[in-house]
LUMVEXLUM-157369 format. One line per field, with one value per residue (C-alpha): x, y, z; residue in one letter; residue number from 1. Coordinates in Angstrom, 1 decimal. Example, Ala and Ser with C-alpha at 12.3 -4.5 7.8 and 13.67 -1.06 7.14 Angstrom:
<recs>
east = 12.3, 13.7
north = -4.5, -1.1
up = 7.8, 7.1
aa = A, S
i = 1, 2
</recs>
This chain:
<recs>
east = 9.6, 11.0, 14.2, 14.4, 13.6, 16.3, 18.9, 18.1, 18.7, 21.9, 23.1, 22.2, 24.1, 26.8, 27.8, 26.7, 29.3, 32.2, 33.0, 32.5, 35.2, 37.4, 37.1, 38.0, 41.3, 42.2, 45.4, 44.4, 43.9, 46.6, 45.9, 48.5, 48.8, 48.5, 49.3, 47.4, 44.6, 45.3, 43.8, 43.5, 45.4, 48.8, 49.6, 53.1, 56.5, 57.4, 60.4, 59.8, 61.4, 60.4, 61.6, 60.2, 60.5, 59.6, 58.5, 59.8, 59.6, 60.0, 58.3, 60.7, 64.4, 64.9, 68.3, 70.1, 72.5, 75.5, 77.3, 75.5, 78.1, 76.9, 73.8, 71.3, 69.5, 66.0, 64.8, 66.1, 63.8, 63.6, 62.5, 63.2, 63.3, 63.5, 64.6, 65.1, 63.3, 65.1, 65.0, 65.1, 64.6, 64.2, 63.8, 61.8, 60.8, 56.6, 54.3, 50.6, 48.3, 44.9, 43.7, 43.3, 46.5, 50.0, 53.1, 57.0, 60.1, 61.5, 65.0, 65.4, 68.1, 67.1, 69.2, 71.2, 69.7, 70.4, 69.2, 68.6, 67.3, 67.8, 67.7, 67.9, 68.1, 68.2, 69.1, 72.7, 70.7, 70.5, 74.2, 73.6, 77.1, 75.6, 72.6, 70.3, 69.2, 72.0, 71.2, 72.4, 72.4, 72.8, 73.2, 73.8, 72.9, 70.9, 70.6, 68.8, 68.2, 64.9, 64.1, 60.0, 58.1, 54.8, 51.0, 49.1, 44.7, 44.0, 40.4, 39.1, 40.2, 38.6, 39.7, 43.3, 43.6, 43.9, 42.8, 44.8, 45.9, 48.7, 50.9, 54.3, 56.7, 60.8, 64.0, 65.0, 69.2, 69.9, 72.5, 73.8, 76.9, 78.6, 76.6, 77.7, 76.7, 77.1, 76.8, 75.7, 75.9, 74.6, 77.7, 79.2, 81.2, 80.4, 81.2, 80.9, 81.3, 81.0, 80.1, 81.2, 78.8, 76.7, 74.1, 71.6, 68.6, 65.2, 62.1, 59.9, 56.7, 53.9, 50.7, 50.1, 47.0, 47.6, 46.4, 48.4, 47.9, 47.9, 50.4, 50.6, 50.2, 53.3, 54.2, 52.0, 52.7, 52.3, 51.9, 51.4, 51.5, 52.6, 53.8, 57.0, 57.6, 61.6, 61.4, 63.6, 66.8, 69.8, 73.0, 76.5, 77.9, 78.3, 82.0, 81.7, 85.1, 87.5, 84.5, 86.7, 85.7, 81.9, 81.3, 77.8, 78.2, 75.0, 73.1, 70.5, 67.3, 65.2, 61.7, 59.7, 61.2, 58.0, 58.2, 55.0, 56.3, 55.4, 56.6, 56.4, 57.1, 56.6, 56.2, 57.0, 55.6, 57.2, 54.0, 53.7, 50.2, 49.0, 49.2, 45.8, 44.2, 41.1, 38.2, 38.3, 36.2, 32.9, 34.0, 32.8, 30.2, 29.6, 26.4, 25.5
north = 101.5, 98.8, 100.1, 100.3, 96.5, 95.8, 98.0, 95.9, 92.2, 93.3, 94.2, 90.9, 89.3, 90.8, 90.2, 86.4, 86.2, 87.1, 84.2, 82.0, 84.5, 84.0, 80.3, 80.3, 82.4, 79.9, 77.4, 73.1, 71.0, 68.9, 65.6, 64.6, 60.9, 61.2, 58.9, 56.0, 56.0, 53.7, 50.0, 47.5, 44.9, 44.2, 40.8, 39.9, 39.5, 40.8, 41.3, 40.8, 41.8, 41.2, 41.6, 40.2, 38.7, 34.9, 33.8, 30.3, 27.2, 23.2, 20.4, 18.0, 18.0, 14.4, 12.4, 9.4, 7.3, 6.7, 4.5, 1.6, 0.8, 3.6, 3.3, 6.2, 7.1, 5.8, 8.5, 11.0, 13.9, 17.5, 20.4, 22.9, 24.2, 27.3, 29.4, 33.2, 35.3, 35.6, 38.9, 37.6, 39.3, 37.7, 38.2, 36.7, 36.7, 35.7, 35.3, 37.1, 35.2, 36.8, 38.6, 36.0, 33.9, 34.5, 32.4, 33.4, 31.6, 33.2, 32.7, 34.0, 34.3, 33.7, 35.2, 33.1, 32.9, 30.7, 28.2, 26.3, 22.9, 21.4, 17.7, 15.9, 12.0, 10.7, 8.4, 6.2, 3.5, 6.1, 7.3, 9.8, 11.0, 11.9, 9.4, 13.2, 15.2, 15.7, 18.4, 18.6, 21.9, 22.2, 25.5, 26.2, 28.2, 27.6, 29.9, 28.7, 29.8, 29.2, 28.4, 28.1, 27.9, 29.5, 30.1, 33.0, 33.5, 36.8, 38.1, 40.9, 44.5, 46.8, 50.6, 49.5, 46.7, 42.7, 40.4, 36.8, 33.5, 31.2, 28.3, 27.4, 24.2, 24.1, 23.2, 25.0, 24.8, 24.8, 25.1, 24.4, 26.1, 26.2, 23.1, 22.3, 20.2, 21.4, 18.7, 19.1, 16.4, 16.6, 16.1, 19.1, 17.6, 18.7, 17.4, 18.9, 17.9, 19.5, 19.0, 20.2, 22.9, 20.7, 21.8, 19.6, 20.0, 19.6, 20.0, 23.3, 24.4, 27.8, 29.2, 33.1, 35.1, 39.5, 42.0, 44.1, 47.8, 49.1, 51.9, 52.3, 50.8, 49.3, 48.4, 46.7, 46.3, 43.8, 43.4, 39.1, 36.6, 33.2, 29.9, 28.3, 24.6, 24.2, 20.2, 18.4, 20.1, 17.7, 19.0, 17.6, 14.1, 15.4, 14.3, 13.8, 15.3, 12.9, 9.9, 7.3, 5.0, 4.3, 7.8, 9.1, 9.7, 11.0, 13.3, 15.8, 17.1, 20.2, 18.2, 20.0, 23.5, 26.1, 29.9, 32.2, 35.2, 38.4, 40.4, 43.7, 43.6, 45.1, 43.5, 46.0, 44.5, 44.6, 45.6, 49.1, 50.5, 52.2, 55.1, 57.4, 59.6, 61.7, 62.3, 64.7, 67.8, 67.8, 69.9, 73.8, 74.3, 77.4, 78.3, 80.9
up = -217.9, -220.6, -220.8, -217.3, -217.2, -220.4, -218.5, -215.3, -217.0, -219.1, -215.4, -214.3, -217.3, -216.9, -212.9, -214.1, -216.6, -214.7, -212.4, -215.4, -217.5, -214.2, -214.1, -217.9, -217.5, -214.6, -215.0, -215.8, -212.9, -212.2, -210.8, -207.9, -205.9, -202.6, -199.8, -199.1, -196.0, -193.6, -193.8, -191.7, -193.2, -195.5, -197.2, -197.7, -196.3, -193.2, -190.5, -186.7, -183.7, -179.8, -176.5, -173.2, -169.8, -168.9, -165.6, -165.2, -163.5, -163.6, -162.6, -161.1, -160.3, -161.0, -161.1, -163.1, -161.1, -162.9, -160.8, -160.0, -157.0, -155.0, -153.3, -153.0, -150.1, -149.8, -147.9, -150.4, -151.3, -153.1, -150.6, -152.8, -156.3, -157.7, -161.4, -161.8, -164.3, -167.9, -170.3, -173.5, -177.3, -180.6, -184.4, -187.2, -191.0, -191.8, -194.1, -194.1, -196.6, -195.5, -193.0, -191.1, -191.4, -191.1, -190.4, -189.3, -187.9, -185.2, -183.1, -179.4, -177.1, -173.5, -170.5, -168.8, -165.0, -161.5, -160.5, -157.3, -155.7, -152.2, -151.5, -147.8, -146.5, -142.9, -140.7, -140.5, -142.5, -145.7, -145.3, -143.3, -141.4, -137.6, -138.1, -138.6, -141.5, -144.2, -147.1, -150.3, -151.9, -156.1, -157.9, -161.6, -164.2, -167.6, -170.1, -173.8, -177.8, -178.8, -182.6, -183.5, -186.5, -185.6, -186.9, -186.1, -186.3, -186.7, -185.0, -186.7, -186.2, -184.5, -184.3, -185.9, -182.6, -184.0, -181.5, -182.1, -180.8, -182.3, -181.7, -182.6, -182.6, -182.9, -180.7, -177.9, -177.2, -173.7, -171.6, -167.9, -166.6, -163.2, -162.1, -158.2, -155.6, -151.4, -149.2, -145.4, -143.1, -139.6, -138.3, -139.5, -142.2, -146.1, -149.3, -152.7, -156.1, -159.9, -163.5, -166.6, -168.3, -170.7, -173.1, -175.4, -178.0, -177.2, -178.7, -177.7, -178.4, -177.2, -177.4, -177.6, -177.0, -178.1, -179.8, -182.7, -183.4, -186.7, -187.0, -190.5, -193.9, -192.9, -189.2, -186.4, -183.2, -180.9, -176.8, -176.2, -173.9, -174.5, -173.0, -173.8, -172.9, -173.2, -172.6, -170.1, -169.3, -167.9, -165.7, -166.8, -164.5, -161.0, -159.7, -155.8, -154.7, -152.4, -152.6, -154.5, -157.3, -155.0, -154.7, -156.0, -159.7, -161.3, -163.3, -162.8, -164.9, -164.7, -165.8, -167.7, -168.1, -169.0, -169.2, -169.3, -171.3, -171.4, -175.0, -177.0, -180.6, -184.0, -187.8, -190.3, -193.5, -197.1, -199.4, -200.6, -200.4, -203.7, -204.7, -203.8, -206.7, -205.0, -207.0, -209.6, -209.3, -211.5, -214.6, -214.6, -217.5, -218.9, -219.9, -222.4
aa = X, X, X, X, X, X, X, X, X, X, X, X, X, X, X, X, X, X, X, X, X, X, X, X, X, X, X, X, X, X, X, X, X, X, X, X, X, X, X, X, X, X, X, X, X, X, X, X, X, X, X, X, X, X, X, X, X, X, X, X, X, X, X, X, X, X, X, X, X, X, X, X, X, X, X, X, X, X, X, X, X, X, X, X, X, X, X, X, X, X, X, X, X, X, X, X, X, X, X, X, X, X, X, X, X, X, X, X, X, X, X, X, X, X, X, X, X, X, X, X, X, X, X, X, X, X, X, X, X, X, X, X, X, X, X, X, X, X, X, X, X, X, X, X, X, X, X, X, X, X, X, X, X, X, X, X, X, X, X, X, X, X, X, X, X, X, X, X, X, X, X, X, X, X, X, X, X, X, X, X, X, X, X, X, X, X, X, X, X, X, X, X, X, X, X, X, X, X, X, X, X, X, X, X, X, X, X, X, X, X, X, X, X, X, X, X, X, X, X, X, X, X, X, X, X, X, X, X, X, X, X, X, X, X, X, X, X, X, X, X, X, X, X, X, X, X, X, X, X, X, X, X, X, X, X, X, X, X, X, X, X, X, X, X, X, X, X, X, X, X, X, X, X, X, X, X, X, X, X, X, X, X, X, X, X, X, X, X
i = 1, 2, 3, 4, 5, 6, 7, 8, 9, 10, 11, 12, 13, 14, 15, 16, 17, 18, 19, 20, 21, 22, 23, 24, 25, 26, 27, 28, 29, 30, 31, 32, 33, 34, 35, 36, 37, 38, 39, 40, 41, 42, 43, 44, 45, 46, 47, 48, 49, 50, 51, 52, 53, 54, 55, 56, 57, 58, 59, 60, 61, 62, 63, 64, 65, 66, 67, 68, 69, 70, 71, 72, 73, 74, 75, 76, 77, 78, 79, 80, 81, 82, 83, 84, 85, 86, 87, 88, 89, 90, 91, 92, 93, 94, 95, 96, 97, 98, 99, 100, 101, 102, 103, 104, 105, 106, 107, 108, 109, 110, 111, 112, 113, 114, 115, 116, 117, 118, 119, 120, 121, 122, 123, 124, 125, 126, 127, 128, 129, 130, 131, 132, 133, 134, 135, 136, 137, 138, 139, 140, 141, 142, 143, 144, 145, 146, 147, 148, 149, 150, 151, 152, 153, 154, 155, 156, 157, 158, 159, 160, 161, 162, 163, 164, 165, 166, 167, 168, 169, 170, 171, 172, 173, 174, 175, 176, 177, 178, 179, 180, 181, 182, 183, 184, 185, 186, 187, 188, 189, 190, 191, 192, 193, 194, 195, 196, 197, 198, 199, 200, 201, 202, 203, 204, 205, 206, 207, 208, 209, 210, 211, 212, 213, 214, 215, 216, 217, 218, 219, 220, 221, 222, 223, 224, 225, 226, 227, 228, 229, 230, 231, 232, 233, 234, 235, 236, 237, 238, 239, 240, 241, 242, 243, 244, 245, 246, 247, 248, 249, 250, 251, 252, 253, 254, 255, 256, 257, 258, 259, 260, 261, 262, 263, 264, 265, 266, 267, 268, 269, 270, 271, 272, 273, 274, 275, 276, 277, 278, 279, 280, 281, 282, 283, 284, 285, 286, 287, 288
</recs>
């Protein structure tokens, strides 16, 4: 009966001892970097791009007399005014301090797109040829680089999404082309006239409300809306063809110019995550 019981624990020994002999005869650990997991935020430098569609509009269509011998209808009026829809895509180089602040510059070209106002005056007392309704009819096109410096508040993130709402101030460079004037009297006679394309600086400024996704590490991207105020955009000197030296001469503006944008963009940022070591395995210990 005892060596039956010896015989029985040198048995046991021995299947013990075998993954331990194994483990012994098994080649070092080697200890290998492996990617970063993916966080939630990156500090640094980083490049921009966007590309959208504004929905635009203006206040006013106002004018500026230019030759005071001329008189301009009292009874004068705008009816009408209207501006296509631009495409428009832009670039950009930023700055993210926190996770909660980040700045960039960005410049934009803006498509160039028609534009359309209708004026009228009546009566023989306001000029009017016939003594009815005359029209005058102005079409032109305006097209604009936009140049911001802009501040962005970061929300929080949430599943990789970033909430955040910004504001940015700069210049806008506009431009009128092809600027024309159609006159329509009630008497069936017209008159036209035409300026030379003018373009000027104004100051510009927007707010933006969107949300970023987290990609990677490395690139976010973006879907936001924002508002664009392009300031007052002026028409070149409208000649009044065959008038004479007390023809109308004048000027017209596009008060107020304001675009509500709608843009999809990315930010891939500079910074390199760090290199990821997992947890090394607790050590195999031998016993015996």
């Amino acid at each position: 009966m005892f060596s039956m019981r010896v015989l029985a624990i040198a048995g046991m020994a021995a299947v013990l001892s075998i993954p331990a002999a194994r483990a012994a005869d098994l080649p070092p650990i080697i200890q290998q970097a492996m990617p970063a997991p993916v966080d939630d935020f990156a500090s640094g430098w980083y490049l921009r791009g966007d590309v959208g569609i504004g929905i635009q509009d203006y206040r006013s269509f106002g004018h500026t007399q230019t030759n005071a011998a001329f008189v301009w209808p009292a009874s004068w009026n705008i009816q009408q005014k209207e501006i296509k829809d631009p495409a428009f895509v832009g670039v950009g180089i930023g700055y993210q301090f926190n996770n909660w602040l980040r700045f960039d510059v960005t410049g934009e070209y803006r498509q160039r797109v028609p534009f359309l106002a209708t004026g009228n005056y009546s009566g023989a007392a306001d000029f009017c040829a016939g003594g009815g309704q005359c029209f005058d009819v102005y079409n032109g096109n305006h097209g604009a680089a936009v140049f911001l410096a802009n501040a962005y508040f970061d929300l929080g993130t949430w599943w990789r999404v970033t909430p955040f709402i910004g504001a940015g101030i700069g210049t806008a460079y506009n431009q009128v082309t092809g600027f024309w004037d159609l006159g329509l009297n009630s008497d069936g006679t017209t008159g036209r006239g035409f300026a030379r394309d003018y373009s000027s600086w104004n100051m510009a400024w927007a707010l933006y409300a969107g949300l970023s996704f987290n990609v990677t590490h490395n690139l976010k991207l973006e879907a936001a809306y924002r508002y664009l105020n392009m300031g007052d955009v002026r028409t070149g000197i409208v000649d009044c063809v065959g008038c004479g030296a007390n023809g109308p001469l004048a000027y017209y503006t596009l008060k107020e110019l304001q675009s509500h944008d709608f843009k999809l963009g990315f930010r891939y940022m500079f910074s390199q995550p760090e290199p990821y070591f997992p947890p090394e395995p607790a050590p195999l210990v031998r016993k015996g």
